[in-house]
C-alpha positions in Angstrom: 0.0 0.0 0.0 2.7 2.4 0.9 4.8 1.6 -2.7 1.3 2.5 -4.4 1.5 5.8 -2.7 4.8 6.4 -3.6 4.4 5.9 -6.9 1.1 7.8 -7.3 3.0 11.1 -5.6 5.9 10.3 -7.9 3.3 10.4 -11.0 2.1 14.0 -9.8 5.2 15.0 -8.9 6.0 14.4 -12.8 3.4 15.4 -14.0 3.6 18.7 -12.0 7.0 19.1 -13.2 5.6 18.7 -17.1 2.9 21.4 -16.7 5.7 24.0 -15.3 7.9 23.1 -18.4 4.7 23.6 -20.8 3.8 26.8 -19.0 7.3 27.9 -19.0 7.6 27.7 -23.1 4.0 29.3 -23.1 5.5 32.3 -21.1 8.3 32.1 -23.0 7.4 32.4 -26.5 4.4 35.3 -25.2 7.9 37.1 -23.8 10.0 36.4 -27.6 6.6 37.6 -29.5 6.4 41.2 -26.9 10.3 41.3 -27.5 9.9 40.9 -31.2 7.3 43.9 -31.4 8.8 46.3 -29.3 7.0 45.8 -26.1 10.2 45.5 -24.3 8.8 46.2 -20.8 6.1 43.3 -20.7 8.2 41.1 -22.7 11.2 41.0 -20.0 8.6 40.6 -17.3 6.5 37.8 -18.7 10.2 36.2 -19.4 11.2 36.7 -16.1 8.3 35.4 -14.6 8.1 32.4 -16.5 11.9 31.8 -15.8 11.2 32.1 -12.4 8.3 29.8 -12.0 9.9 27.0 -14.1 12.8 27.0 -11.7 10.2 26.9 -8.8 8.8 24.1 -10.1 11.7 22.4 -11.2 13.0 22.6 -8.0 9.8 21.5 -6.2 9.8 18.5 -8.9 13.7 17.5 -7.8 12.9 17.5 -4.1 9.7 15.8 -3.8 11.2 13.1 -6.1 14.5 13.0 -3.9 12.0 12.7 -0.9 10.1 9.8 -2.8 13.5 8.2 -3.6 14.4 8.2 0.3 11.2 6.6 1.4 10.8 3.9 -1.2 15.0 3.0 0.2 13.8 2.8 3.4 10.5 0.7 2.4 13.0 -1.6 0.5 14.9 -2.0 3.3 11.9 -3.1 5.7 10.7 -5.9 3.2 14.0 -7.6 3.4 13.9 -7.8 7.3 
């Protein structure tokens, strides 16, 4: 029961960390278009903020899988007792 749970967090987690990406090129390209016309002011904020929300959730996507990675060791290690 406790492996299913582990993997279900570690799907979201995932799947959580492929939304951020997608809404990071979203942002992204918004930004490059705003550049491209001359809207420099929104252009380097929307950029800005999508860089910093992708590396949020890239970040919150490493340590939640790093936590996942720890408890499934120690689950391992309690079925071989």
């Amino acid at each position: 029961e406790a492996k299913r749970e582990i993997l279900r967090q570690a799907r979201w987690g995932f799947n959580l960390y492929l939304v951020s990406v997608a809404a990071f090129v979203v942002i992204a390209v918004v930004g490059a278009t705003l550049l491209l016309r001359g809207k420099t002011t929104e252009g380097s904020v929307t950029t800005a903020a999508g860089l910093l929300s992708g590396a949020y959730c890239s970040q919150l996507a490493k340590e939640s899988q790093d936590k996942l990675e720890h408890l499934l060791q120690g689950l391992n290690g309690l079925d071989k007792k």
